[in-house]
N, C-alpha and C positions, 0 to 999 in steps of 0.2 A: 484314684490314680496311684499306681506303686512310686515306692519312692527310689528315686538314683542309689546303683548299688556303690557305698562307699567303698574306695580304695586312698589307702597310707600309700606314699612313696617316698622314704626310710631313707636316714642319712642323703638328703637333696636337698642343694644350700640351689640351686640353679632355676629350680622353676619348670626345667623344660620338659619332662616327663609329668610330671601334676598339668599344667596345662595341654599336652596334649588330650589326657586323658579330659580334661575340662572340657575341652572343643570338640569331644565325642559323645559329650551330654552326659558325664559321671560325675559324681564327687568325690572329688577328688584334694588331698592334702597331702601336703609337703610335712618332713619335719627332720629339723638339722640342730648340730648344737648350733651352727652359724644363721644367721639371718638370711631370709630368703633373696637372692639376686631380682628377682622378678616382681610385682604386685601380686597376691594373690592369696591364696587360703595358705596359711603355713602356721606348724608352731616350733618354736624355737623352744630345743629342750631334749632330754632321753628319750628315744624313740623306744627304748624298753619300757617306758611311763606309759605309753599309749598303743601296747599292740595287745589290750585287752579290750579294745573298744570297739566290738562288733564290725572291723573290718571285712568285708567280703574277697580283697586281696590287698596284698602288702608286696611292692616290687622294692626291694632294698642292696643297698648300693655303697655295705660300708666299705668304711677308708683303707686302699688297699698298700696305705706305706708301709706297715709289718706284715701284708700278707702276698703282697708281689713277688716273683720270684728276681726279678731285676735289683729287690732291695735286701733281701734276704740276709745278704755276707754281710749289709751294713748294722743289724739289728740285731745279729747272731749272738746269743749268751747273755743279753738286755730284759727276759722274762716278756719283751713287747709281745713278739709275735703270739707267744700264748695266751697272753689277754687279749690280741686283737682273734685270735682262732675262736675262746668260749666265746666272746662279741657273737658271732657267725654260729656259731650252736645256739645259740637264745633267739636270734634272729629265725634260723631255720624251723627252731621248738614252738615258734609263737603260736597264741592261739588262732591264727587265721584259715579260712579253710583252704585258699591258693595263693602259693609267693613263690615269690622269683628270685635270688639273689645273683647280683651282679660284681660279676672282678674279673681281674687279669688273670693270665695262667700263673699258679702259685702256690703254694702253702694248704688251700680249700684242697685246693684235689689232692694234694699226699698227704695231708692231715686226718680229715672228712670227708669225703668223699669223692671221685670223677663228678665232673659237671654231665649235666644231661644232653648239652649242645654246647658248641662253640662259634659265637658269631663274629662275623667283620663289617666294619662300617661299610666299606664296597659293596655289599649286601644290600644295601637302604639307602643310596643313592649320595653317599658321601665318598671320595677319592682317598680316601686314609685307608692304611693298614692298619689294623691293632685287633691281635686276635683276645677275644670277650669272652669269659664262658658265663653258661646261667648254669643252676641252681633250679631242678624246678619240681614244686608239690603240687598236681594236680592241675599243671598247666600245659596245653601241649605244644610242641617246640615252635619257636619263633621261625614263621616263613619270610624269606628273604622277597624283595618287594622289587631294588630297581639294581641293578649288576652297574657298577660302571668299572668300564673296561681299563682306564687310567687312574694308577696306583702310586701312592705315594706313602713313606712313612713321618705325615708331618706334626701328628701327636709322637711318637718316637724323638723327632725331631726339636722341640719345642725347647726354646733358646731359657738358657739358665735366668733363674732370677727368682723375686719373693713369690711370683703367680707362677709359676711351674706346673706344682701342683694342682692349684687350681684349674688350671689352664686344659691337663691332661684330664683331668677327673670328669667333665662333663661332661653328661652321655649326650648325643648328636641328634637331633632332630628328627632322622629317616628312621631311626631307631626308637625313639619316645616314638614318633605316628606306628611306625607298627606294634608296637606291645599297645597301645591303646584299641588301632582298628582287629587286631586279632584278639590280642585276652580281652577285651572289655566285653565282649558280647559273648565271650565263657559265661561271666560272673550277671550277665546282664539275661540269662537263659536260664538263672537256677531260680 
């Protein structure tokens, strides 16, 4: 019996793309400096410690406070944003043979490069605006799965306080099930 093609899902404190990819029959890990929100496979720790470990994809999702363009003026002349940019070249340099990097419009693209697509949660059957771009080595672009026609911006929206961040940073469910039902059977073909 071959074995489940392992996939890293890179700076994910949420759980919710690792378990997608779980529920699709992969193996699948999490790995965050924070502890995992969810029960499940994760390690807490540098996800640059572990993307020499014979992954067959790496979907990564780092922190977009220095590289957003909404945050930008606040960071400006702090040296952040340039250690969160090499972050995103080591991520992109890994050795794995297929990744995805995930962030807002910002920084990646006039730093590093144009993303290769730009998605929206309306796309994957969530009512949120928030335009996504990916990042992709040898993936091919994310097809959009459920349209809904009723749009709101209620990540944009999302009421001040210590979970803000948190709150906005979580990738959405329609979107874990599609980068599972579409890339997992990339990586699940080789």
């Amino acid at each position: 019996m071959a074995s489940r093609p392992r996939v890293l899902i890179a700076c994910e404190f949420s759980g919710i793309v690792r378990d997608a990819f779980i529920a699709c029959g992969y193996n699948a890990v999490s790995c965050d400096l924070l502890p995992s929100e969810l029960p499940g496979p994760h390690i807490q720790g540098d996800v640059l410690n572990q993307v020499h470990k014979g992954w067959e994809l790496m979907i990564a999702f780092p922190p977009c406070t220095y590289l957003c363009r909404s945050g930008a003026r606040w960071h400006a002349g702090t040296g952040q944003q340039q250690l969160a940019l090499q972050f995103v070249r080591e991520l992109m340099a890994a050795p794995v043979p297929r990744i995805a990097i995930e962030n807002p419009v910002g920084s990646i693209s006039s730093h590093i490069r144009k993303p290769d697509l730009i998605i929206h949660p309306w796309e994957y059957g969530h009512g949120e605006t928030k335009a996504t771009c990916l990042w992709l080595k040898c993936l091919p672009p994310l097809m959009a799965t459920d349209i809904v026609m009723e749009r709101y911006p209620r990540i944009h929206r999302e009421s001040p306080g210590p979970d803000r961040w948190r709150n906005r940073s979580r990738i959405l469910p329609g979107i874990a099930a599609a980068m599972a039902s579409q890339w997992g059977p990339v990586i699940a073909s080789n």
